[in-house]
C-alpha positions, 0 to 999 in steps of 0.5 A, a space after each residue: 746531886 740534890 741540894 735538899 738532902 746529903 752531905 752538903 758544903 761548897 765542896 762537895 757540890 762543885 762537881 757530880 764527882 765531888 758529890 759521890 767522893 764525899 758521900 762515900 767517904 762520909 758513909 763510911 766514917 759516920 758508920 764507923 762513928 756510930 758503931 763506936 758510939 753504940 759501943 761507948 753507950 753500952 760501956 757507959 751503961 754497964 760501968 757507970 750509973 748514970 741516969 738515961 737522961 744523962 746517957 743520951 746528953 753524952 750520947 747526943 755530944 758525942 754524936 754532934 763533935 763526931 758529925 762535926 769532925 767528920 764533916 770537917 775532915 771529908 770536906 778538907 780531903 774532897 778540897 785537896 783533890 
């Protein structure tokens, strides 16, 4: 547990346990996220024909709602245990 780097909210830096659920399951869906991301960017390229700078505004929207949502949500579920 280290309070410079990971996911950190009052929850998950109750407890060690606390702090390794959350990671998990934060590392799972932020990975899952950007797979999705990456597909969303190919798409975006391929069928519309925006500008990269354009590209890379939605990239970075889509990226902060995502970490906000998932951060959110794991806090939400490490809090019901």
């Amino acid at each position: 547990m280290t309070n410079m780097s990971g996911f950190r909210t009052a929850e998950s830096m109750k407890n060690k346990e606390c702090w390794k659920e959350a990671h998990l399951l934060a590392s799972k869906l932020l990975f899952r996220a950007g797979a999705i991301l990456i597909v969303i960017v190919l798409l975006l390229k391929g069928v519309l024909p925006l500008e990269p700078p354009h590209v890379s505004l939605i990239n970075n929207g889509i990226s902060l709602v995502s970490y906000i949502v998932i951060t959110m949500y794991v806090n939400n579920v490490i809090t019901r245990k």
